[in-house]
C-alpha positions, 0 to 999 in steps of 0.5 A: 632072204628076210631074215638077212633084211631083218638082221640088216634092219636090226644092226642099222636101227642099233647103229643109228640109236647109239650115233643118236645117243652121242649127238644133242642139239643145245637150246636154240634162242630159248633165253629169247622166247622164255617165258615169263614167270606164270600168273597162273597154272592150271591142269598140272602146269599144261595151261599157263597164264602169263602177263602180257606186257607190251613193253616186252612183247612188242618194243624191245624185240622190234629194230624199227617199231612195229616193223622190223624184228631184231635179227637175233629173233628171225636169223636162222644161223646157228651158234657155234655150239651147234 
């Protein structure tokens, strides 16, 4: 009996793992969030400094200033590609 649970275990891990390989969600709001280019990096590129800047960080996001993001940046619908 456990030899038959783990060849079934086995041939469902080897069928899930190719229906994975098939399957790649696609960047997600990723040109939204971007970082922009680094002041500095630091331990291999795993701690950046970046420039804040508030025209970009605070106003061109916000519909109402201060007060109602773009629904670009809180929608939780996806593209058509996903």
């Amino acid at each position: 009996m456990r030899r038959v649970a783990a060849v079934l275990a086995l041939s469902l891990f080897s069928v899930s793992a190719l229906a994975a390989g098939k399957f790649q969600l696609v960047p997600y709001k990723d040109e939204l969030f971007a970082n922009p280019k680094p002041v500095q990096s630091l331990h291999g590129g795993s701690f950046q400094v970046v420039e804040y800047s508030v025209q970009r960080d605070l106003r061109d996001r916000d519909e109402v200033p201060e007060k109602k993001a773009k629904a670009d940046y809180v929608s939780l619908d996806t593209q058509a590609a996903e």
